[in-house]
Phi, psi and omega in degrees: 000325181291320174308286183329340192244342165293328171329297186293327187276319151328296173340266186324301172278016156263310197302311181303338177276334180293313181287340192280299182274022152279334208266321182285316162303331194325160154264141172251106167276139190249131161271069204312151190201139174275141184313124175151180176323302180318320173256003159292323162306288182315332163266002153273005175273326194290294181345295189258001137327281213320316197270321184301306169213015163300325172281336134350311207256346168083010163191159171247200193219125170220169187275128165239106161268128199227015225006186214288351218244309214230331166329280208297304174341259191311012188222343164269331165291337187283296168292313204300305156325348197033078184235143197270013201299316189237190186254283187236119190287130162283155198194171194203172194262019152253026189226000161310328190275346176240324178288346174312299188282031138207062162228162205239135199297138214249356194266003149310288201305309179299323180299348200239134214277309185329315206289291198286064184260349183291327168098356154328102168223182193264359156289121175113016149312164176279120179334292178329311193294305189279006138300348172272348201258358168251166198212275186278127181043054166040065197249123163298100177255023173199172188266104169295123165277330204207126206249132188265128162211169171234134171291154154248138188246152212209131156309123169263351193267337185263340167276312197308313171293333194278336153286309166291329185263088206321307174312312179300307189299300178299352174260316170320314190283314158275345173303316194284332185290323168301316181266328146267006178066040175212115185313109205244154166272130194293124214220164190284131190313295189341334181255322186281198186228162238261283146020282163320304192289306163331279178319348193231341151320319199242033126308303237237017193254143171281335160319279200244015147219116160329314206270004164296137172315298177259156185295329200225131162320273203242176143318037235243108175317142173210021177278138186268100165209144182309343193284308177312302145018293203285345172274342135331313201305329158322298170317293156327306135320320184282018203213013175076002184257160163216181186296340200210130177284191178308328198246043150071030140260131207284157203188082206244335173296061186190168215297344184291343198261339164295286182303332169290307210294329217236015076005275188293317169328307193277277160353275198303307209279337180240020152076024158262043165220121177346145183315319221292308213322320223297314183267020196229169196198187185336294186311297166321286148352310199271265208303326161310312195291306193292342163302302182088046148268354181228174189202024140217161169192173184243082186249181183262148166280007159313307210274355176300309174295357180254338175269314176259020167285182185278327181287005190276172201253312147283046196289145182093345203259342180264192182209176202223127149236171181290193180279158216280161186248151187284217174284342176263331125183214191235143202223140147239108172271175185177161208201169203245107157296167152172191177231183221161147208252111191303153151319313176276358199281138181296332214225028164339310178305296170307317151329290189300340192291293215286321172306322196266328159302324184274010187255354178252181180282345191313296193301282172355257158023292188284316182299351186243339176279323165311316224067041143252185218253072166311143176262057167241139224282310181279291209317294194320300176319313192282000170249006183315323188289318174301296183275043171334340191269323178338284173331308169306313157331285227268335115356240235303308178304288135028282202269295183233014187304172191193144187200161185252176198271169199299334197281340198299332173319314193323299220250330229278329171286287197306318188313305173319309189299323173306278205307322154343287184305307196309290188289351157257040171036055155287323180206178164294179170304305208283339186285300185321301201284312192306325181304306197288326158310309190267354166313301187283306206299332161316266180353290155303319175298344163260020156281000000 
């Protein structure tokens, strides 16, 4: 008997060194990824990859966070190096026009059953998203994970009074008439204009009415990186301008871009947005909103489960419409997150392996249940009960979505930086935008 159980016990510890150096071959694929909602999903997703087939299949998956600041940077240094360091690139469809040349095209892979054993295809995705994830000769180079758009978020408990409430109304009527110089009534978000929006910033600002509930109107992001830009960009459209005219030349000198700037302007400059907003950006946003220190913003739609979920200290209290409209009509932008498979990368396959899985509903499913928002079309539907902002989403894009072209990648930081000087009275509007004009064309001319 004694024998029989050192056997077993031989046995058992060999099986553990064997698992132990299979568990050591694995390859680890690294996945540049943005800081942020998205990869608080994913990681909780990696997990049950890993476990499910990554060994089977001989490598796992991990994440690389460079933060919010530093992403791009560091992951555009990375391609400049043709460096083989990471695997798979994060990338977005407006970021195709400069990151394209150097990811590697994905439809070869998906076609191929050996590769593609999971049965990963772009059907039942939301079209748009997979037309945004193509670029050269309508070649697909990225999975979309994540449908990006902007809310206007609004205290819904504090627009209901303000509608009701003859005394609220008559301090509304004069705030607007002082400060934009027109008595104005107060209306349901669903109706306003950028104007509208004004007005209930220096309503709902304590500077110039005490009896506000909250300290601050709105939220207005200003930290200089692109995703600030696109939310100007809103504004922007609705006043007729766009990054680029019909033949695809930037086009930014000009009144419409005047009329935006002087939007955002009015935010910074008469402080009806926290000081912190000038350097602040999505996180920030999410604590002003979970505080109830603003009682508006122009946001991403990520952040609805963290400010109006049940863990928010205001859970319940917004509500969501698209963003407000100028004289030209009303706009939601909005954009594809995703990944791709570097050019350089030594382990290209395995790469495509794990990509032909974020391509399926499974992945979906587990990812949206995690929380990111995949843009498959039943995924959505069936959580709609759960996620209201999904619904809202898919409503808001539907209706006023918008979105910029591949090239917009390009120009998007500096543009920020430009728009930036304006709206924190760093330099003039007109100084800014001309500055801004040549910049980019500079640029863009070395694409």
């Amino acid at each position: 008997m004694k024998k029989i159980l050192l056997v077993v016990c031989v046995l058992a510890t060999l099986l553990l060194s064997f698992a132990a150096v299979f568990a050591q071959d694995l390859y680890t694929l690294r996945m540049v990824y943005w800081p942020g909602p998205e990869s608080d999903a994913m990681e909780k997703v990696l997990p049950y990859f890993n476990e499910t087939y990554g060994k089977d299949l001989g490598f796992k998956v991990e994440m690389e966070l460079f933060g919010r600041d530093q992403v791009f940077l560091k992951q555009e240094a990375l391609m400049a190096a043709q460096s083989p360091d990471v695997d798979l690139f994060y990338t977005a469809s407006r970021w195709l026009g400069k990151y394209g040349m150097f990811m590697e095209p994905l439809d070869d892979y998906l076609a191929d059953p050996e590769i593609n054993t999971f049965g990963g295809s772009t059907d039942g995705w939301i079209k748009a998203t997979i037309d945004g994830m193509r670029f050269t000769e309508n070649k697909l180079y990225g999975v979309p994970l994540d449908l990006s758009a902007h809310f206007l978020y609004y205290r819904a408990d504090l627009i209901d009074q303000l509608l009701s409430d003859e005394a609220w109304k008559e301090t509304y009527r004069a705030l607007s008439k002082e400060h934009l110089g027109v008595e104005m009534e107060p209306k349901d978000p669903n109706e306003w204009t950028w104007d509208d929006y004004l007005a209930a910033s220096f309503f709902f600002t304590k500077q110039y009415n005490p009896d506000s509930p909250t300290e601050y109107g709105n939220f207005t992001h200003g930290k200089v990186m692109g995703p600030t830009a696109f939310l100007w960009t809103n504004c922007y459209w609705g006043f007729g301008g766009d990054w680029f005219d019909a033949e695809g030349k930037v086009s930014f000198d000009n009144e419409a871009a005047v009329k935006a700037l002087e939007i955002w302007k009015t935010s910074f400059g008469k402080g009806l947005t926290p000081p912190s907003s000038v350097t602040g950006e999505f996180s920030e946003d999410n604590e002003a909103l979970r505080a109830g220190q603003v009682a508006l913003t122009v946001h991403w739609n990520a952040a609805y489960p963290m400010v109006n979920g049940e863990d928010s200290p205001m859970a319940g209290k917004y509500k969501v419409v698209a963003p407000p409209a100028g004289p030209e009509g009303r706009f939601a932008y909005n954009h594809t997150l995703g990944v791709g498979i570097n050019k350089f990368s030594e382990h290209k396959e395995e790469a495509a392996r794990w990509i032909s899985w974020l391509f399926t509903e499974e992945f979906a499913k587990l990812y949206a249940e995690a929380g990111g928002i995949p843009p498959y079309t039943s995924v959505l539907a069936s959580m709609s009960d759960a996620r209201p902002d999904f619904g809202d989403m898919v409503e808001i894009v539907e209706k006023y979505g918008r979105n910029l072209p591949a090239t917009a990648g390009i120009i998007e930081d500096m543009a920020c930086q430009d728009l930036s000087n304006a709206w924190t009275d760093a330099a003039p509007i007109e100084e800014s935008l001309k500055n801004l004009q040549k910049n980019s064309e500079d640029e863009l001319a070395n694409w």
